[in-house]
Each structure stands twice: as C-alpha cells, then as structure tokens.
N, C-alpha and C positions, 0 to 999 in steps of 0.2 A: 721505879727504875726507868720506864720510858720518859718520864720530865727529866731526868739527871741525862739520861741519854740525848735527850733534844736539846737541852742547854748546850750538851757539850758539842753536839753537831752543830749546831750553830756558832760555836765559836771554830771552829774549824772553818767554817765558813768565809765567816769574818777576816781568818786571818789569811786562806786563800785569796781575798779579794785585797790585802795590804800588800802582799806577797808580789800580785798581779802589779798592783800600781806603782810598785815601785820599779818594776822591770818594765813598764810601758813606759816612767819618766826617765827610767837609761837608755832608752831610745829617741827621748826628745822630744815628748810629749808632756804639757804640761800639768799638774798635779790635779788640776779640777777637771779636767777635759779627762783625765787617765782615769780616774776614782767612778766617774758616768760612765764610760765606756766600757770598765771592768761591769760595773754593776748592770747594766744595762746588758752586755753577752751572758752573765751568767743568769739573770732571771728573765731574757729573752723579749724585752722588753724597753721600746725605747732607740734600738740599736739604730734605726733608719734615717737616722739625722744627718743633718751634712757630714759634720765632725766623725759619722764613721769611714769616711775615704783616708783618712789617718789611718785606720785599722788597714786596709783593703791595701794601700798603698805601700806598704813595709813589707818585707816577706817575713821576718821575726817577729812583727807585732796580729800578722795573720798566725802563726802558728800557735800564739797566746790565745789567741781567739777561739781558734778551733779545740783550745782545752777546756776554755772557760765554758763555753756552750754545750759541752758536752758532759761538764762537770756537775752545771747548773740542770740541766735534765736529769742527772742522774739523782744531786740534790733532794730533785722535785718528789723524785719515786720513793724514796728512803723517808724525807719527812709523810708524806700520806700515807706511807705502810707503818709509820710510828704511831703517828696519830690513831689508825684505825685498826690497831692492835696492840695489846700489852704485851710486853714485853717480858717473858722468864730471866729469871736470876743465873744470868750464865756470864760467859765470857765476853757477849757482845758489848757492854758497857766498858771492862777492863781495856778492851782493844783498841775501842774508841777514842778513849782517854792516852792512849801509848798516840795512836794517832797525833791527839788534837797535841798532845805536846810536842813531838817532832814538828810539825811544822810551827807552830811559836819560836821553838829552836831555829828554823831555818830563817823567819822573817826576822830576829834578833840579828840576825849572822849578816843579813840582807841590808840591814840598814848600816852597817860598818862601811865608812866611808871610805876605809882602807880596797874591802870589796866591792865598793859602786864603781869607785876608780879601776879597776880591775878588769871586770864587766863592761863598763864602757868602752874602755880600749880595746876589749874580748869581741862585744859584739863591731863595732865597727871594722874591725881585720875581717872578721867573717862576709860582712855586709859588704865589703870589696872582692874579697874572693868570690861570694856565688854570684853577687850582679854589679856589673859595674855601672847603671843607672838603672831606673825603674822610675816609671810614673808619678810625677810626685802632684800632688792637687795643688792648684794658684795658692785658694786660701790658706794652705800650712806654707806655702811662700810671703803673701802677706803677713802671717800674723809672724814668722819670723824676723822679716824685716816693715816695723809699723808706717816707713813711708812711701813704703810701695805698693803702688796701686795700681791694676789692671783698666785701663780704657779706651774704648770702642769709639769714634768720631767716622761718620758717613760725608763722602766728599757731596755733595748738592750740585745741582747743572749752573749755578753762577758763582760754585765756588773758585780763590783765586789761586787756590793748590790745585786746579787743573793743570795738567804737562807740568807741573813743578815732580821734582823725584826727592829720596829720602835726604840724599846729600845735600841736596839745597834747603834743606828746615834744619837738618842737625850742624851746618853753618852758622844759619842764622842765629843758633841758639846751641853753641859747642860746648859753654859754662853750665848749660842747664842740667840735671840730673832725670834722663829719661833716654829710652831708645824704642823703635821704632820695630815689632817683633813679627809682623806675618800684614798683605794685604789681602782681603779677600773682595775679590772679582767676579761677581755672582757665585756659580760654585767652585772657582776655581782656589787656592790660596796661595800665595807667591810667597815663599820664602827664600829660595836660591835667586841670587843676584838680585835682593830688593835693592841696596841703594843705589843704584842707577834707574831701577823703573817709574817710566812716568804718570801720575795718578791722573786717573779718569774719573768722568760722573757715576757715579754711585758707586764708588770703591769705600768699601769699608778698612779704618786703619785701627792697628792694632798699637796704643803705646804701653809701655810698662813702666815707670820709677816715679819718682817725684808728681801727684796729684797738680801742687800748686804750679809747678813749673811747666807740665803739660798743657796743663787751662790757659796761661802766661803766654806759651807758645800759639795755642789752637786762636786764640783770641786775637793776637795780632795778625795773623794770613785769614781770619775772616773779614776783619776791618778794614 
C-alpha cells in the first residue's frame, strides 16, 4: 500500500506542477522558463537565477509561488513519513486517489482554450485593478521585444558629445530606432528635463532600442 500510495502522490505532484505552468504561461511567461520555475519553488531548489525576477515581479505569479513553496515542503514531509513507515489498510490511499483525480480533472479543464482565454482576460482586469504598474525587470522587456537592447556608453574628457544635449543626437538620427532613458552624473541620475541637458565628462548615457542603430549613432559623434 505505501508504493500505490507514493505513485499516486507523485502523480498528484506532477500534475500540480502542469497545473502551475500553465497559469504562469497565462501570465506571459514562456513555457520552458514557467515548467523551471514551477519546478525549482516546489523542490526549493534552483530558484536564484535571474529568471526568478519574473516571479518577484507579478503580484499573481508571487502568489503561485508562495503556494508552490509551501506545497513542495509539505510534499517533502509526507513522502519521508511514507518512505519511513508502512502504511495500514485504511482510508489514506482511497483519499489519495479521490485527490490525485480531482486535480487531473482540474488540469484537463485548464488546458481548454476556451478557459485560457478566459483567465487571461480574468487576470489581466485584476492586474489593473490592484496595481496599475509594478516593477517589471529590463530582461522580461528584452526578451519581449528581441531588438531591444539596454546600453550604457560613458562620455570620455575629449569626447565630441561634450555640451551637445539629447535633442541634438536624436536630430541627427530621428529615423533611427532608440531613445535616450536616464543620464547619470556621478550619483546623481537626470531624468526630468533630459532633452535639453548638456552632457559633460564622465556622464554616463543610458540608450534603450535598436543595438545596431545605437552603435551607428555612438560611432559617428566619436569620429
């Protein structure tokens, strides 16, 4: 009875963890990245990777988290009490089983694309009503959009972007695909009223969009 019983807890398992991933990809997280990150809270294991700022960064995809964590400990207690005892002929197997079928049931129900559509439109209303933005990390901006890219260029004391400001580069290059997001001034960071301000030696610039068109720009005002 205790192996019938561990098979069957571990499929319960398994389908907690299908269950999870598919409510982490209605959030917009993509199916390999959702599948490590369910598996990684639930056996505690793993979780400290970049990729978990996805988690941290949702308020619905924190609260998946904090079940899965909590699931997966509890997991941990029930199979070592399995293992390190047999198990009597009682009802614990029968309930088990009512269990592991209910949620098969729910993860069946889950994958109806009728219901994803549902859910998705469900959580997003919600996701506007509790917060109207939240944190979100560059890299789940990047991998949204693949040709945007975050970069940092420091102005040097014979640079010829010295006293030039943000309007006079995004002039010279108005077609190009990038803008111009924060200047930082040893500690200070300017982001009210940058395009009028004029950069100085050792100002660090922040650009965001287009890689190629950035380097295309940075390359001609060093030249």
């Amino acid at each position: 009875m205790t192996l019938l019983f561990l098979l069957i807890y571990f499929a319960i398992i398994m389908t907690v963890i299908e269950i999870h991933v598919i409510l982490f990809q209605l959030t917009g997280l993509k199916k390999k990245v959702s599948r490590f990150q369910v598996i990684s809270m639930m056996t505690g294991t793993g979780y400290t990777t970049g990729e978990s700022e996805f988690i941290l960064s949702h308020p619905f995809r924190r609260k998946l988290g904090v079940f899965l964590i909590l699931f997966g400990a509890f997991s941990l207690a029930v199979i070592i009490s399995s293992v390190s005892s047999l198990f009597e002929d009682d009802l614990r197997t029968s309930s088990i089983i009512y269990i592991a079928v209910s949620l098969i049931i729910v993860l069946s129900i889950l994958k109806l694309p009728v219901l994803q559509k549902y859910l998705v439109n469900k959580l997003e209303h919600k996701e506007e009503k509790e917060e109207s933005s939240f944190p979100l990390p560059i890299r789940e901006v990047t991998l949204k959009d693949i040709d945007g890219q975050l970069v940092e260029y420091q102005i040097k004391a014979d640079s010829p972007l010295i006293n030039n400001t943000v309007n006079q580069i995004m002039e010279d290059h108005e077609f190009s695909d990038f803008v111009i997001l924060m200047i930082k001034r040893g500690d200070v960071r300017i982001r009210k009223n940058i395009a009028e301000e004029q950069f100085q030696s050792g100002d660090r610039l922040y650009f965001f969009g287009h890689k190629p068109d950035i380097e295309e720009a940075l390359e001609k005002e060093i030249q």
